[in-house]
gemmi code that builds the backbone of each chain (N, CA, C; Angstrom):
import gemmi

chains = {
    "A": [
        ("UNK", (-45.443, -110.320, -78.329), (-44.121, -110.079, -78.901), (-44.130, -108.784, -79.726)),
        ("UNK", (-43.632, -108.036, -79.814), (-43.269, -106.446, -80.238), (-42.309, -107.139, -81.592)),
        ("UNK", (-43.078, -106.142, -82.807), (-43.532, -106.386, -84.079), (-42.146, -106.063, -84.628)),
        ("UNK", (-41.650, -106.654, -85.702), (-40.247, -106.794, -86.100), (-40.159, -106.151, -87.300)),
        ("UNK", (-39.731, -104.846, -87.102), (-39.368, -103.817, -88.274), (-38.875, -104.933, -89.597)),
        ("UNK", (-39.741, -104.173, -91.016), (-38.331, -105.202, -92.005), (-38.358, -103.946, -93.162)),
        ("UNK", (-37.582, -103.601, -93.860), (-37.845, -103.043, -94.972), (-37.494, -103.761, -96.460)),
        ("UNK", (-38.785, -103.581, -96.962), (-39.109, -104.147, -98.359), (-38.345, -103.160, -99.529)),
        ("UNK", (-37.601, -104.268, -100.446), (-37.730, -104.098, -101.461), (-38.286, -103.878, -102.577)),
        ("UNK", (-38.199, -103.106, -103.885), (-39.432, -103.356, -104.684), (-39.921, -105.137, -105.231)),
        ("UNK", (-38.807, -105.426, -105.171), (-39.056, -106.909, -106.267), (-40.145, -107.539, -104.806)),
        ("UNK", (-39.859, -107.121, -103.659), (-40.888, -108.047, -102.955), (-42.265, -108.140, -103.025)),
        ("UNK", (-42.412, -106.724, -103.037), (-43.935, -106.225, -103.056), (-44.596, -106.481, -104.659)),
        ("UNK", (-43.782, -106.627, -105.808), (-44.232, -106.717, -107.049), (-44.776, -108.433, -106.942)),
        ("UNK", (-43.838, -108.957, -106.576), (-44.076, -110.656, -106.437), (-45.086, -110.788, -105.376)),
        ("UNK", (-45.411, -110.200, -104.281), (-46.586, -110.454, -103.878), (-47.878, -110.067, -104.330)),
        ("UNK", (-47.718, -109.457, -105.305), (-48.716, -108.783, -106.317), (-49.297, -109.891, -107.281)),
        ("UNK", (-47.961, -110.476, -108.017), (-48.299, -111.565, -108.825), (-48.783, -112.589, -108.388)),
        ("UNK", (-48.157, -112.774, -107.302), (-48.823, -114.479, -106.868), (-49.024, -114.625, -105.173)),
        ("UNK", (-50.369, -115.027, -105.030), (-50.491, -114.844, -103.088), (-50.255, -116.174, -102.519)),
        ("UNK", (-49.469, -117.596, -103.191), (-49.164, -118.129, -102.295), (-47.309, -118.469, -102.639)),
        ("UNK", (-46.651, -116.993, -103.017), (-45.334, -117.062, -102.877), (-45.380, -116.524, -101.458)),
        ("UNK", (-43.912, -116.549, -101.084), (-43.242, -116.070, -99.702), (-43.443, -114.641, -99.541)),
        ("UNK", (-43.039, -113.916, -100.429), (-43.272, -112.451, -100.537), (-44.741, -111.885, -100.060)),
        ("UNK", (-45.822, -112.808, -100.735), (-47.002, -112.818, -99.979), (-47.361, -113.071, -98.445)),
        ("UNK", (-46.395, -113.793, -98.167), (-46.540, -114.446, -97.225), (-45.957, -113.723, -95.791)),
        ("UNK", (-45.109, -112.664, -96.318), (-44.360, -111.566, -95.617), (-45.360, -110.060, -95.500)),
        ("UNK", (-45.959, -109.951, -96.736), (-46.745, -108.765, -96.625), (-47.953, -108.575, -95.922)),
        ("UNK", (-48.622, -109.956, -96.010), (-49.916, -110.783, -94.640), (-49.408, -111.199, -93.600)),
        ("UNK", (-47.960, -111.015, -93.469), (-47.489, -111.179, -91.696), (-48.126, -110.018, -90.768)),
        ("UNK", (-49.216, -110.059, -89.874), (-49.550, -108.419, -89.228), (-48.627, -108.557, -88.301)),
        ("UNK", (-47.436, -109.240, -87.738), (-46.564, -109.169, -86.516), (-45.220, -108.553, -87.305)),
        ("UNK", (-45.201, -108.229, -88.557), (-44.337, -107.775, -88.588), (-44.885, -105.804, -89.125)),
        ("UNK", (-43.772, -105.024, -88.762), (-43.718, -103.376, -89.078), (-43.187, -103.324, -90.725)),
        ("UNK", (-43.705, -103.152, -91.891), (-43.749, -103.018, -93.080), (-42.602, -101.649, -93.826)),
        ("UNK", (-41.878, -101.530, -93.878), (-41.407, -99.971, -93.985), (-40.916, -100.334, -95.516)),
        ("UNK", (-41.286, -98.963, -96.493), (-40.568, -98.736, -97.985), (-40.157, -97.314, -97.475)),
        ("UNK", (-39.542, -97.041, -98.833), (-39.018, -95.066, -98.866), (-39.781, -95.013, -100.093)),
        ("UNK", (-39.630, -93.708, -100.554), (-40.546, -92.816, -101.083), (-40.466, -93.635, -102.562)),
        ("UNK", (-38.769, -93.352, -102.944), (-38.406, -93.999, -103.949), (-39.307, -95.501, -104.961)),
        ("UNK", (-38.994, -96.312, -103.179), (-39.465, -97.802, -103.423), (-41.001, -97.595, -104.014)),
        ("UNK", (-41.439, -96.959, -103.352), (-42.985, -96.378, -103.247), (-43.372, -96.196, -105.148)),
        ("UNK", (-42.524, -95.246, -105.357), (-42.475, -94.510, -106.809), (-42.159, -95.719, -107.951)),
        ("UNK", (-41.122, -96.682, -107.235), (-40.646, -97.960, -108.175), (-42.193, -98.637, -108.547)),
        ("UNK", (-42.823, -98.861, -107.162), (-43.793, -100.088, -107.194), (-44.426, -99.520, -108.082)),
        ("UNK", (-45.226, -98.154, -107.976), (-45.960, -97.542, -109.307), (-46.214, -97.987, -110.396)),
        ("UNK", (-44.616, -96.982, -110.687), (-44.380, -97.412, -112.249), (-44.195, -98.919, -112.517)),
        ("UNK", (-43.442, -99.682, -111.964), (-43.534, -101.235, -112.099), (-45.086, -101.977, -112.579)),
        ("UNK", (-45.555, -101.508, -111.454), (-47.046, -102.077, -111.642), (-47.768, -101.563, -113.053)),
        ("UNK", (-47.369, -100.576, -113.596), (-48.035, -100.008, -114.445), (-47.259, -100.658, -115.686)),
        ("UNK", (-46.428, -100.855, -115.969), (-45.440, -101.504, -116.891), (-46.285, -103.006, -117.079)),
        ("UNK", (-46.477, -103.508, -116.109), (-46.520, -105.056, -115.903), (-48.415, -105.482, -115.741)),
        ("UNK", (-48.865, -104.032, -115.985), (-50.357, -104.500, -116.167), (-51.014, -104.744, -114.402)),
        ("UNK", (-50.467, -104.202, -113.640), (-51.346, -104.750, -112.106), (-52.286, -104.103, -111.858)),
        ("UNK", (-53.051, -104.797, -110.731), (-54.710, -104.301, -110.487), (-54.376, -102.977, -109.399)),
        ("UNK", (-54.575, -101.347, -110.173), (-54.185, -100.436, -109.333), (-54.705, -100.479, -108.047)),
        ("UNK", (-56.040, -100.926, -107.717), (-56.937, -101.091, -106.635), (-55.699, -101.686, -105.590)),
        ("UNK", (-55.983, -102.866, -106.212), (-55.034, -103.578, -105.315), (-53.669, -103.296, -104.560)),
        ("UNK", (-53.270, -102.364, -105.616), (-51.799, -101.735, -105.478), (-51.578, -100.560, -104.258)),
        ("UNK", (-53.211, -99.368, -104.795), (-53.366, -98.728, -103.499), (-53.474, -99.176, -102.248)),
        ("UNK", (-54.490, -100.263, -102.157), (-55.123, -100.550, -101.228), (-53.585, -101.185, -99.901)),
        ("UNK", (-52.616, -102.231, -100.566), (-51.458, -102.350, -100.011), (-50.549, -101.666, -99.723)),
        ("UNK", (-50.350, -100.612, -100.308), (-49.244, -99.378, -99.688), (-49.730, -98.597, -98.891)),
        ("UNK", (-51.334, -98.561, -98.931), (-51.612, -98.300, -97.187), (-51.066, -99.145, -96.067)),
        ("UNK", (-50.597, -100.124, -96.064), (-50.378, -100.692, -95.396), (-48.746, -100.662, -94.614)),
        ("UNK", (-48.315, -100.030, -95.200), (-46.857, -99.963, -95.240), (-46.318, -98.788, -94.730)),
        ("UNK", (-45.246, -98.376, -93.990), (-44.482, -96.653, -93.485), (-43.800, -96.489, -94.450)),
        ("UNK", (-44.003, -95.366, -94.900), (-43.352, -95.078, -96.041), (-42.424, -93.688, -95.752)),
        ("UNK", (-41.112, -94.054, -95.289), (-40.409, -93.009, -95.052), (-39.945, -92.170, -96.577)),
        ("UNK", (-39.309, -90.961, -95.695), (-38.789, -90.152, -96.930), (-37.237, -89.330, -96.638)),
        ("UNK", (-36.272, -90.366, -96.858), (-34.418, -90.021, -96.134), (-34.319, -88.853, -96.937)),
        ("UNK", (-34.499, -88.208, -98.056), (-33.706, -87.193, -98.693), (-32.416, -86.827, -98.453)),
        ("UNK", (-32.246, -88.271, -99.252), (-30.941, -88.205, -99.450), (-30.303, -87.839, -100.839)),
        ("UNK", (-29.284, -87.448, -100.821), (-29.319, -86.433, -102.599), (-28.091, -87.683, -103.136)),
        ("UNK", (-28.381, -87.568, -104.155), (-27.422, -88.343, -105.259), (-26.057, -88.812, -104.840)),
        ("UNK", (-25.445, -87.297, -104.290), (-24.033, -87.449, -103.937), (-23.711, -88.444, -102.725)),
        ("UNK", (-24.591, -88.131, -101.877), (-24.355, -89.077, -100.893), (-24.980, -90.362, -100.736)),
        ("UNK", (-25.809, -90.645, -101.868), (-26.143, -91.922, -102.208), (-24.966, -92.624, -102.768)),
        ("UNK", (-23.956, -91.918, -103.853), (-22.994, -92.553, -104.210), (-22.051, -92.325, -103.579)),
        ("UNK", (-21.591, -91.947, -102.379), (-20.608, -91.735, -101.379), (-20.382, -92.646, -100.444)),
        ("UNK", (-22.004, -92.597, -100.147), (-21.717, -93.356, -99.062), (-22.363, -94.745, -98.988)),
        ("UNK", (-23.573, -94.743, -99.329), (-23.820, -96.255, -99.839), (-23.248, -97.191, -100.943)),
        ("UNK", (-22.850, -96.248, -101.668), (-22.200, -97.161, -102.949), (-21.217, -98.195, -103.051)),
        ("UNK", (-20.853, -98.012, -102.180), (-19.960, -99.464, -101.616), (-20.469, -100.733, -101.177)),
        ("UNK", (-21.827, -100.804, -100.718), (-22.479, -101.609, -100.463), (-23.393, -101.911, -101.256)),
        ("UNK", (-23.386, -101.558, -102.996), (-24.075, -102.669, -104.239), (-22.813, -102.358, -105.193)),
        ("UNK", (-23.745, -103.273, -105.932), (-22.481, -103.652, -106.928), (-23.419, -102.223, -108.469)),
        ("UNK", (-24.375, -101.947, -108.293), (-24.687, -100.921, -109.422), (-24.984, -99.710, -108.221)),
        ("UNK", (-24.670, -98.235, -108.576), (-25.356, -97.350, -107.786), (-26.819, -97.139, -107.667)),
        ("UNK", (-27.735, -97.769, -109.043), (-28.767, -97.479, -108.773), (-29.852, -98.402, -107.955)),
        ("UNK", (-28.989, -99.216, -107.097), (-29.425, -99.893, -105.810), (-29.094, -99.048, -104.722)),
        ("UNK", (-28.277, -98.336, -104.231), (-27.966, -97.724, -103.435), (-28.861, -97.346, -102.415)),
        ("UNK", (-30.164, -97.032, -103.364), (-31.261, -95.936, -102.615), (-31.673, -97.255, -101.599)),
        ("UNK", (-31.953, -98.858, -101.900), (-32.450, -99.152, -101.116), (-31.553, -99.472, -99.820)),
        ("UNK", (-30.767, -99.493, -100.005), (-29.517, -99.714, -98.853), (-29.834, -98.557, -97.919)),
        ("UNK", (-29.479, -97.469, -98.358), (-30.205, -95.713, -97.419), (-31.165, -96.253, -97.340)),
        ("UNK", (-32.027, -95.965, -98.137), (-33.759, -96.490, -97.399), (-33.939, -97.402, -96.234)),
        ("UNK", (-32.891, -98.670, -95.678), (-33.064, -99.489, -95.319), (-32.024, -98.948, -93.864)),
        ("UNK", (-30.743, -98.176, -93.966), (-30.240, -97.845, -93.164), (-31.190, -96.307, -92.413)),
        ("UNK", (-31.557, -95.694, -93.073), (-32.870, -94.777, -92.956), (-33.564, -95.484, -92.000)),
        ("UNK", (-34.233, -96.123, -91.921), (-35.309, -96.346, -91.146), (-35.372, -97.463, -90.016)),
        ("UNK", (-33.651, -97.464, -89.765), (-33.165, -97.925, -88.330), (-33.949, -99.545, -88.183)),
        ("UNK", (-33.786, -100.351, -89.557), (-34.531, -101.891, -89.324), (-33.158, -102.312, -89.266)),
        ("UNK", (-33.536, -103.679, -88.654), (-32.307, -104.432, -88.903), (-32.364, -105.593, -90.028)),
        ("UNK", (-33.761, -105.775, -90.746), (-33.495, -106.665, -92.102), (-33.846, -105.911, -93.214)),
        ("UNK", (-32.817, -106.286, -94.450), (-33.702, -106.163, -95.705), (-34.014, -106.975, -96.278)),
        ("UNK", (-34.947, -106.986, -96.671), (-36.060, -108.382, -97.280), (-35.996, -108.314, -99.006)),
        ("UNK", (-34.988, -108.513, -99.746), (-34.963, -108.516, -101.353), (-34.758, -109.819, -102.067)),
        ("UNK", (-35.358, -109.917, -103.029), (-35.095, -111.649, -103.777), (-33.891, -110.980, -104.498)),
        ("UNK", (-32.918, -110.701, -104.649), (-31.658, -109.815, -105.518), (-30.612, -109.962, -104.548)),
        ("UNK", (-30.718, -111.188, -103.883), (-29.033, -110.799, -102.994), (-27.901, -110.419, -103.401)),
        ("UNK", (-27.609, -110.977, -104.949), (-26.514, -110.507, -105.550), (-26.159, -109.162, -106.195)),
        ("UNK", (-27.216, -107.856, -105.556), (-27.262, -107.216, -106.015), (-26.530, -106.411, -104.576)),
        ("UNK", (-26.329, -106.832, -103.696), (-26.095, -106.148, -102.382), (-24.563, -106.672, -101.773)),
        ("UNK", (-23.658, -105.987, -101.556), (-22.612, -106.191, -100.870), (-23.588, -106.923, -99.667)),
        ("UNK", (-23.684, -107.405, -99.034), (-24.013, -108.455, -97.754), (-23.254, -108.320, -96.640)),
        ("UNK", (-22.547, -108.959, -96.930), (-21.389, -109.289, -95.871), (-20.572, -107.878, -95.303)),
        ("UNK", (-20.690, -106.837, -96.349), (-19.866, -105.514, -95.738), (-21.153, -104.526, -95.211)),
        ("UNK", (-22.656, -105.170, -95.655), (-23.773, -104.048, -95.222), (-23.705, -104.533, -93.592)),
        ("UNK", (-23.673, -105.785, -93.296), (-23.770, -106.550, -91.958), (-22.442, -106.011, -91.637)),
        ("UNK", (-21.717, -105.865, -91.393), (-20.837, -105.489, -90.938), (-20.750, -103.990, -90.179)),
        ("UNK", (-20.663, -103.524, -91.629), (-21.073, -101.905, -90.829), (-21.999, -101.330, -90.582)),
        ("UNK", (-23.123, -101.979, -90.806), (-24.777, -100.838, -90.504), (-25.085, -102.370, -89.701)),
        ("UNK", (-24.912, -103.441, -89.488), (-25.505, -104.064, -88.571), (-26.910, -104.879, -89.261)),
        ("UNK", (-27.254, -104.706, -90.670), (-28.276, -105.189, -91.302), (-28.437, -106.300, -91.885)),
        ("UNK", (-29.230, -106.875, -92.083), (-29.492, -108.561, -92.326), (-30.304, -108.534, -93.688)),
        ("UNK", (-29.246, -109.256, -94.949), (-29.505, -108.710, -96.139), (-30.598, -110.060, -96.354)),
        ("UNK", (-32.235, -110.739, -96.351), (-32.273, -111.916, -96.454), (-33.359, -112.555, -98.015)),
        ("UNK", (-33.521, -113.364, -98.478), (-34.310, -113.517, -99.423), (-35.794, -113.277, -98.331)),
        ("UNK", (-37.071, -113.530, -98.972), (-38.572, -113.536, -98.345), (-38.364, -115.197, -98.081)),
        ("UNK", (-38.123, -116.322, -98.422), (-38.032, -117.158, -97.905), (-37.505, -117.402, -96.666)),
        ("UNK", (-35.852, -116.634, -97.027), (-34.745, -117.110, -95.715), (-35.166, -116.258, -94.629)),
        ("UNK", (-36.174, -115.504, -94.556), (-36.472, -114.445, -93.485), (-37.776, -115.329, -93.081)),
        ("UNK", (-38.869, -115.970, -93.695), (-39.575, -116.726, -93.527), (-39.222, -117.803, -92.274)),
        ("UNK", (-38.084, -118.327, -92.318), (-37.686, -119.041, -91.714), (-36.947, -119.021, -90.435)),
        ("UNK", (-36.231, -117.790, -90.578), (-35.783, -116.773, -89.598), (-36.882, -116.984, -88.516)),
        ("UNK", (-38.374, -116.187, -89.105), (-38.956, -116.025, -88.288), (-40.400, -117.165, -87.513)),
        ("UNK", (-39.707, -118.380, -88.037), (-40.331, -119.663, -88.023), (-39.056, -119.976, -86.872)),
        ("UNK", (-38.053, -119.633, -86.768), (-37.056, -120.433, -85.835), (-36.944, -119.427, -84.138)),
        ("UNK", (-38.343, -118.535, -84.565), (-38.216, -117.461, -83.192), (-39.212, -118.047, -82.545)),
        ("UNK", (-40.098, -119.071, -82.648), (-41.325, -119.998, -82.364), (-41.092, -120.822, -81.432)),
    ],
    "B": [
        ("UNK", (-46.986, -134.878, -108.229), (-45.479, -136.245, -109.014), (-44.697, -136.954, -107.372)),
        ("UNK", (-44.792, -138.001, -106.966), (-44.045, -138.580, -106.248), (-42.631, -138.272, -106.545)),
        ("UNK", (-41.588, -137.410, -105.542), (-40.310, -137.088, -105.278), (-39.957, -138.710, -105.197)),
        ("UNK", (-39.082, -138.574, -106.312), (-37.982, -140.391, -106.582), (-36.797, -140.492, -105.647)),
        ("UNK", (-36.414, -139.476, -105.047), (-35.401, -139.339, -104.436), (-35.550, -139.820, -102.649)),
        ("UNK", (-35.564, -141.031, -102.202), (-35.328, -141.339, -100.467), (-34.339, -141.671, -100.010)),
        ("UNK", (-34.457, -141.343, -98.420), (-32.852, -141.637, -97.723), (-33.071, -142.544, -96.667)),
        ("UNK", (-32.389, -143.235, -96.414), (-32.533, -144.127, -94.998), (-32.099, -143.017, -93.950)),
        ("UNK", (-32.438, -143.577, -93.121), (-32.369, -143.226, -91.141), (-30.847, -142.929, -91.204)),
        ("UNK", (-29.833, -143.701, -91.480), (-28.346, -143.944, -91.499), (-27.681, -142.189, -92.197)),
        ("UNK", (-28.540, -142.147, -93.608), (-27.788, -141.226, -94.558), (-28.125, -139.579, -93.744)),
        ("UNK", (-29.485, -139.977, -93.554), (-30.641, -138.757, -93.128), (-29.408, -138.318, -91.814)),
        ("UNK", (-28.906, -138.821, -90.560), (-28.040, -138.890, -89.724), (-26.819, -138.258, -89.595)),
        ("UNK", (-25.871, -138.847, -91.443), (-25.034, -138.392, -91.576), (-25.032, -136.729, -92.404)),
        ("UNK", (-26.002, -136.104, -92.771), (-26.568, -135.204, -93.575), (-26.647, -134.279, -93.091)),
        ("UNK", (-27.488, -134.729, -91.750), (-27.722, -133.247, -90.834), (-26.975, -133.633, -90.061)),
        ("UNK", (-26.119, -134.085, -89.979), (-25.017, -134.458, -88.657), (-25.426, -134.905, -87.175)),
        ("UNK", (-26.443, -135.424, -87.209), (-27.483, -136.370, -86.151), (-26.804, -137.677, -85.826)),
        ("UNK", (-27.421, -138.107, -84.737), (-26.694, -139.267, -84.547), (-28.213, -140.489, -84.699)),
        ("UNK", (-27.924, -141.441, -85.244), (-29.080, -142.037, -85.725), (-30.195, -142.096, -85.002)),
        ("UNK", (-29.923, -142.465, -83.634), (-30.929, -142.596, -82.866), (-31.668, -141.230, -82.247)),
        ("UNK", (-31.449, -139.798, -82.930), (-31.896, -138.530, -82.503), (-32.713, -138.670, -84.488)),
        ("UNK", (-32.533, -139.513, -85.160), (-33.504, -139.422, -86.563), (-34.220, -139.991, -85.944)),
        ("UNK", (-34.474, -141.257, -85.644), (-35.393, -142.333, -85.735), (-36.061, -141.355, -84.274)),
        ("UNK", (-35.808, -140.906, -83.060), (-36.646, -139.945, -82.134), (-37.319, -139.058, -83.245)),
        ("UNK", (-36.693, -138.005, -83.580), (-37.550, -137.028, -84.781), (-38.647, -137.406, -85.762)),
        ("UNK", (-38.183, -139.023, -86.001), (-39.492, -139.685, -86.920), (-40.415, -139.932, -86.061)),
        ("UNK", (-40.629, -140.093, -84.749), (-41.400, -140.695, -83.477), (-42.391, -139.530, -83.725)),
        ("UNK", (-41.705, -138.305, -83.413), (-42.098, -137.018, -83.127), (-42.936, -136.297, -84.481)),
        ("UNK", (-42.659, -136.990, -85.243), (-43.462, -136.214, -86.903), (-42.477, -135.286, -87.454)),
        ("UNK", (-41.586, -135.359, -86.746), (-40.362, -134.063, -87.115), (-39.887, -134.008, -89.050)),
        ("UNK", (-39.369, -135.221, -88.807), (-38.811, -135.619, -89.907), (-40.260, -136.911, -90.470)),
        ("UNK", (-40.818, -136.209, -91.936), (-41.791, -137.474, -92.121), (-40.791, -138.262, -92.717)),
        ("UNK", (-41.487, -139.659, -92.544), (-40.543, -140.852, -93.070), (-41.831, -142.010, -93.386)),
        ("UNK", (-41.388, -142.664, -94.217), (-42.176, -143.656, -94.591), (-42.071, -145.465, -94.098)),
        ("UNK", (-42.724, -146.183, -93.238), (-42.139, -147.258, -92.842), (-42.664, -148.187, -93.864)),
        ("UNK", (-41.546, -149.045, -94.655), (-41.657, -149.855, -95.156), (-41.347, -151.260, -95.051)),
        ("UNK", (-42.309, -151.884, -94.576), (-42.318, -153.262, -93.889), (-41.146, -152.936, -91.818)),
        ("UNK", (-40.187, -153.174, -91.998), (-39.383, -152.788, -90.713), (-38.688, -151.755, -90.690)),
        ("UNK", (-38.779, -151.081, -92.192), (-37.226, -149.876, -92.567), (-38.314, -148.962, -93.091)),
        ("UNK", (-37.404, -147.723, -92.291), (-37.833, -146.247, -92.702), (-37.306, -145.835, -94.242)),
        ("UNK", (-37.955, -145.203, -94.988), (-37.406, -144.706, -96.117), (-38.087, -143.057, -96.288)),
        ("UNK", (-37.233, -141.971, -96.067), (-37.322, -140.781, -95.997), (-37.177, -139.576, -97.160)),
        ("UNK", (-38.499, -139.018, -97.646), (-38.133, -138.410, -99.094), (-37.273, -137.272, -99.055)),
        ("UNK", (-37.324, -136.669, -100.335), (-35.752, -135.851, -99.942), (-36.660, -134.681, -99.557)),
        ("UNK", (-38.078, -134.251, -99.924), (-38.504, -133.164, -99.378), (-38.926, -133.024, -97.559)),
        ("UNK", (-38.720, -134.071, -96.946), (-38.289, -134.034, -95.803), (-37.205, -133.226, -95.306)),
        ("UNK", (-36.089, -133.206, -96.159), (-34.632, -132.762, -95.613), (-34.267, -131.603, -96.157)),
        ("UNK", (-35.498, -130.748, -96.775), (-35.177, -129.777, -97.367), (-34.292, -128.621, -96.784)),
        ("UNK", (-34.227, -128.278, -95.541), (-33.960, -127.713, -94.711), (-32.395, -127.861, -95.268)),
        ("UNK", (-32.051, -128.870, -95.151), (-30.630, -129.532, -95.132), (-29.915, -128.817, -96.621)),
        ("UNK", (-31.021, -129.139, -97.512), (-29.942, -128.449, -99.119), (-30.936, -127.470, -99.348)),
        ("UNK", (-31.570, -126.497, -98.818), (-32.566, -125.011, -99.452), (-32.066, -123.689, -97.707)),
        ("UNK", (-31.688, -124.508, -96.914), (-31.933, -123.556, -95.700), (-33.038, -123.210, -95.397)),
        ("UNK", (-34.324, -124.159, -95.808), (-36.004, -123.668, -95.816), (-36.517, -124.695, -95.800)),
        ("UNK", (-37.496, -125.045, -94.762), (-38.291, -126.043, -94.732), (-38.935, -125.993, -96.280)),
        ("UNK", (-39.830, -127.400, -96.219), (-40.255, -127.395, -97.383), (-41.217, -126.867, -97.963)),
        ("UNK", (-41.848, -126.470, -97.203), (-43.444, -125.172, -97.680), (-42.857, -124.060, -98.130)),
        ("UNK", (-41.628, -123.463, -97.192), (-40.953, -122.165, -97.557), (-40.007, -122.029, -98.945)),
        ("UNK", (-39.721, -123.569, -99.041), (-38.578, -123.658, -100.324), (-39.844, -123.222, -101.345)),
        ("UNK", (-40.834, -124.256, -100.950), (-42.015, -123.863, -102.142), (-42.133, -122.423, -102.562)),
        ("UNK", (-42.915, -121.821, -101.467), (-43.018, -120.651, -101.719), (-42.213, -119.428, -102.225)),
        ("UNK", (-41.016, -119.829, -101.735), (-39.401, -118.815, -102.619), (-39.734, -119.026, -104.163)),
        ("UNK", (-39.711, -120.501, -104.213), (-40.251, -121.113, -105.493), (-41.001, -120.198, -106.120)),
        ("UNK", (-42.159, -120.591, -105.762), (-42.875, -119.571, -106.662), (-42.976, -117.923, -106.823)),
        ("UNK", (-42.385, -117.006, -105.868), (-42.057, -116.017, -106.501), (-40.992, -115.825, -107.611)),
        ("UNK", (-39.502, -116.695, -107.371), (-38.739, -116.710, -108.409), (-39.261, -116.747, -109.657)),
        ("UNK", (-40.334, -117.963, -110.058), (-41.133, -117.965, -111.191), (-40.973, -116.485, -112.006)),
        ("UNK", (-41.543, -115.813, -111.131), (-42.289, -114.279, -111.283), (-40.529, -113.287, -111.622)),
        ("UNK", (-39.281, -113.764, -111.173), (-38.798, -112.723, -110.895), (-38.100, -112.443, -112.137)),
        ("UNK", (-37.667, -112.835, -113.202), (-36.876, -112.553, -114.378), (-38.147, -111.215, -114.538)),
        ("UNK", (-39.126, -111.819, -115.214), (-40.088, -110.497, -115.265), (-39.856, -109.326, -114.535)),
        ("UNK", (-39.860, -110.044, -113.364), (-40.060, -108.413, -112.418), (-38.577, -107.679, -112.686)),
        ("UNK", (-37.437, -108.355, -112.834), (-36.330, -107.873, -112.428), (-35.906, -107.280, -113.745)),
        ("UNK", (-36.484, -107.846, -114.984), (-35.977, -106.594, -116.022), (-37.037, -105.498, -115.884)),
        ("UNK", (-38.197, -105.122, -115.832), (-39.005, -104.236, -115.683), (-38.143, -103.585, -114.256)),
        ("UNK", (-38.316, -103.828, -113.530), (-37.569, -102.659, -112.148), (-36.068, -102.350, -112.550)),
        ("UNK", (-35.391, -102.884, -113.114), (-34.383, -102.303, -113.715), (-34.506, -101.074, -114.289)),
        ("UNK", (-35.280, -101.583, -115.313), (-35.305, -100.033, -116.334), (-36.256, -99.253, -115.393)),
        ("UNK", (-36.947, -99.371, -114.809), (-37.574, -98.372, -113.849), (-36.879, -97.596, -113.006)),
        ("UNK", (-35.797, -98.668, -112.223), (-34.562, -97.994, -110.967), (-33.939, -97.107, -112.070)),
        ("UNK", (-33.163, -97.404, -113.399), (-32.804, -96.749, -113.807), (-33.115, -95.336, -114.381)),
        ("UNK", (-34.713, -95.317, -114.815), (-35.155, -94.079, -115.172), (-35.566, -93.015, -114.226)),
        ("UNK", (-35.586, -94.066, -112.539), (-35.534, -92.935, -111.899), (-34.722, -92.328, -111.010)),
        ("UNK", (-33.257, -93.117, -111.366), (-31.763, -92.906, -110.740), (-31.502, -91.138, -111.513)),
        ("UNK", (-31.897, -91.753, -113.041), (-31.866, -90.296, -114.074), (-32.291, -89.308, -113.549)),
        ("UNK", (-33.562, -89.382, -113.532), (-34.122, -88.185, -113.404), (-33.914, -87.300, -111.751)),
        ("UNK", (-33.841, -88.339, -110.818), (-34.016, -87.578, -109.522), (-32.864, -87.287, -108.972)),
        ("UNK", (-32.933, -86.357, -108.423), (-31.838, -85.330, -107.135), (-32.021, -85.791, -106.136)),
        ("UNK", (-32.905, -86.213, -105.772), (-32.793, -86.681, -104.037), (-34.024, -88.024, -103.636)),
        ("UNK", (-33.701, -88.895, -102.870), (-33.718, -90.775, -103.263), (-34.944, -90.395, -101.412)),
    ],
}
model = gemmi.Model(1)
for chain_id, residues in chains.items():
    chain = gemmi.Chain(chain_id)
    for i, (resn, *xyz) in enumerate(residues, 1):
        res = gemmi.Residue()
        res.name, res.seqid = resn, gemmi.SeqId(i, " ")
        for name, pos in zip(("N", "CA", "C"), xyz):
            atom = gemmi.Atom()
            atom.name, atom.element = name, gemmi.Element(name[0])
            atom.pos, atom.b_iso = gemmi.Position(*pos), 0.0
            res.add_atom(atom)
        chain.add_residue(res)
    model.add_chain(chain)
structure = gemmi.Structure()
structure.add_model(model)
structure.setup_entities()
């Protein structure tokens, strides 16, 4: 079966950091699935990790693991054109990031942070928690 | 901790919108665990998780326990998204 693009959020990759038998973990040790962040997300996990005390080793060693695109996309058209699809602009980037790199899910524990219903609509993307995608891909079995 | 919460074959039926005799097949099958007590099934509610989480029950778990984690994470990436919404020109 040909490997199922998803792009990660930061909150996913931080929670699989903290704990390896949440879902988020459980998504990042999937090898059938294609892993994709943007540069941004990349830069979030960093500093996050560094805020919150994580094992840098560990931190490198997993973002090898991952495509890490780079949309350069500039401000204006982050708030132009994605901004309709969160409710703060400074979500935006992951919406581009996620329309960027031509997946059809985004994988964030923050649904309420994402217009949903209007991202599916017009970009065709599947906004899901790491659980509800868990299951998703338990019902392709 | 033993889940206090069980359903009969009948409720389990009307829940997931089954018709009784496609529960009591699914209990045959291991589908749905159920417990036989003396002649009657009695079914815990983490059986039917599916029904009120949209996630089997390992997966409800596991959502579970990242949430634990997420107030933390989610004020720290806040002020992070935000300091670097500030500073940068291009995402």
């Amino acid at each position: 079966m040909e490997k199922i693009s998803v792009f990660l959020d930061t909150n996913v990759i931080i929670a699989s950091l903290l704990s390896n038998s949440g879902a988020s973990s459980q998504i990042i040790k999937n090898p059938k699935l294609n892993k994709i962040i943007s540069k941004t997300v990349k830069e979030e996990i960093l500093e996050v990790s560094i805020r919150l005390n994580l094992n840098h080793v560990l931190i490198n060693s997993q973002l090898d693991k991952y495509k890490i695109i780079t949309p350069k996309i500039t401000k204006k058209v982050l708030e132009n054109t994605y901004g309709k699809f969160v409710f703060d602009q400074e979500d935006s980037h992951v919406v581009a990031g996620t329309h960027s790199s031509k997946t059809k899910f985004l994988i964030t524990h923050n649904l309420k942070h994402f217009n949903i219903n209007r991202i599916n609509s017009n970009m065709g993307i599947i906004v899901l928690t790491p659980g509800n995608f868990l299951q998703y891909l338990r019902s392709l079995k | 901790m033993l889940d206090p919460i069980v359903y009969t074959p009948e409720q389990v039926a009307e829940i997931l919108q089954l018709s009784k005799n496609t529960v009591y097949e699914l209990i045959s099958r291991g589908e749905i665990i159920a417990k036989k007590i003396g002649k009657v099934y009695r079914i815990p509610k983490s059986s039917l998780s599916f029904a009120f989480t949209g996630m089997d029950d390992d997966i409800s778990k596991a959502q579970s326990v990242d949430e634990q984690n997420l107030a933390n994470i989610n004020n720290t990436l806040k002020d992070v998204r935000r300091s670097i919404w500030k500073k940068s020109v291009s995402f």
